[in-house]
N, C-alpha and C positions, 0 to 999 in steps of 0.2 A: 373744689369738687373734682372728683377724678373723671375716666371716660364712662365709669359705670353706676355715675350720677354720687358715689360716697362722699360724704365732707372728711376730708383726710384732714383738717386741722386736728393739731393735738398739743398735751404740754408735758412735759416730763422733768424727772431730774432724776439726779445721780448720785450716791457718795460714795466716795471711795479713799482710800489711804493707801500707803505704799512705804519701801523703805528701796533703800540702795544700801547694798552689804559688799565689803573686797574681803573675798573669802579667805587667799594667798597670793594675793599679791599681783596674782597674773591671773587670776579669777576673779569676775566680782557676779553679782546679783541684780538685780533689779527687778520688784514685785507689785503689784497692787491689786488690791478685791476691794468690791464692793456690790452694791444694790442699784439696781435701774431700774425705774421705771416710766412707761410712756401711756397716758392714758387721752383715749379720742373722742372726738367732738360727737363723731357719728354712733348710735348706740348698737349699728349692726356688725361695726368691727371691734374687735376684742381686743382690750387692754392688754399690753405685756409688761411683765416684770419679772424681773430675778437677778439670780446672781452674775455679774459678770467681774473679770480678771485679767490681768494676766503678768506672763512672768519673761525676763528675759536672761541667761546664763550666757557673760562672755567670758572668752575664753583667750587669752593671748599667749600661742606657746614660743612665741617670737618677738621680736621687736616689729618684725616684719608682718607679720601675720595674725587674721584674728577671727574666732572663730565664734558665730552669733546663735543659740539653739532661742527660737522663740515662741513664744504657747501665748493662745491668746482668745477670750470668749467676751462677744460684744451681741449687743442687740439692736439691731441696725432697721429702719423703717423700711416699708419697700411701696410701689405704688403694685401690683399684681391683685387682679380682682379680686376680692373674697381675703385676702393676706393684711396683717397690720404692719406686720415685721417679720428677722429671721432673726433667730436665735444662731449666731455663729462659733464656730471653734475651728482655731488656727493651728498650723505649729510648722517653724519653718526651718532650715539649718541653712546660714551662710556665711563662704570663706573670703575674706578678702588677702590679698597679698601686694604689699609694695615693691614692685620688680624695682623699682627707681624711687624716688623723692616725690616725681610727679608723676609714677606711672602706675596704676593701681588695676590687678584683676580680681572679679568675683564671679563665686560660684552660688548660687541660692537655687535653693529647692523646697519645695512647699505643700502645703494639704490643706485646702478649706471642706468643713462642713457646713451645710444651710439648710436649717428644717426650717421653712416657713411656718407660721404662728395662721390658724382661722383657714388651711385649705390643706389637703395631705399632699404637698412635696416638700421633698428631699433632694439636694443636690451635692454632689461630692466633686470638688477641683484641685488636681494637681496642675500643677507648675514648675517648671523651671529655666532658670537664667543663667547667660553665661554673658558676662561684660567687660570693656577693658574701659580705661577711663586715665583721660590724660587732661593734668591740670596745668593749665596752659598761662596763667597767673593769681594773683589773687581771686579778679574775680569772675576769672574765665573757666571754663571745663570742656571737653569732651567726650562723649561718651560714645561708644558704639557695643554692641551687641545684639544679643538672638534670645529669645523667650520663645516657650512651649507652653501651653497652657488645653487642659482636657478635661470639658464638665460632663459629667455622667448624672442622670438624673431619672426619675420613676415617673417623670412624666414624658411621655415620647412627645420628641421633637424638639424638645429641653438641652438635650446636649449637646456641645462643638469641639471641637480640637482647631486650636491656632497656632500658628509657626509665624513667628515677626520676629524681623532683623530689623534694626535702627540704629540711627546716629544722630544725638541730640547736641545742641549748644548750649551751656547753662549759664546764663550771667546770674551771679550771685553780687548783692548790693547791699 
């Protein structure tokens, strides 16, 4: 149960298929559609279902370089009073490039949409990254960078804009 007393239990499932296609060689594909649905325990919040997807086009006009265009629609649960879920749509473009063997920078840029499902908002987020990333051995990394991120939404007080700089440590095992 949530804070607004709903039993958020629910059960859902999902099908979907997809392929991987190399279009020339220094282009490939990557696709999937399918159906979702999530249906709840509580009978005052509303069932969602549809179609969801998505697609990714990479792009390698280098050995060095790679370029990522990605689109993407998911139906994600939320806890938000009176809401079951949002219905989302992604799409995002990012470049990577190896200055070195272990030195890697990216650029990503991005746009979610979020119509929640059972209350009327909407919310629209950009974002963007700028990152350098030095691998330090197999299974070591790090990473430093700066993200921007700006939600704009129809309900006031709903949106933010945030500016974070960071520097993570990744053990990979």
């Amino acid at each position: 149960f949530d804070d607004s007393g709903a039993e958020r239990d629910s059960k859902g499932f999902g099908v979907f298929g997809g392929m991987i296609v190399d279009l020339a060689g220094t282009v490939s594909a990557e696709a999937y559609v399918g159906y979702r649905r999530q249906d709840f325990a509580d009978a005052a919040l509303v069932d969602v279902s549809g179609v969801a997807g998505g697609l990714n086009l990479i792009w390698a006009p280098t050995k060095l370089t790679t370029v990522t265009l990605t689109g993407e629609r998911t139906i994600e649960e939320t806890t938000l009073t009176g809401s079951t879920a949002s219905l989302n749509t992604s799409f995002s473009l990012s470049v990577d490039h190896e200055l070195r063997r272990n030195l890697v920078i990216s650029l990503t840029g991005g746009y979610l949409d979020r119509n929640y499902r059972g209350i009327a908002r909407n919310d629209d987020t950009w974002r963007g990254t700028a990152s350098m990333q030095y691998l330090i051995s197999r299974h070591f990394r790090l990473r430093a960078g700066y993200s921007y991120n700006a939600r704009g939404s129809n309900v006031p007080g709903a949106g933010y804009k945030t500016n974070t700089a960071y520097v993570n440590l990744h053990v990979d095992y």
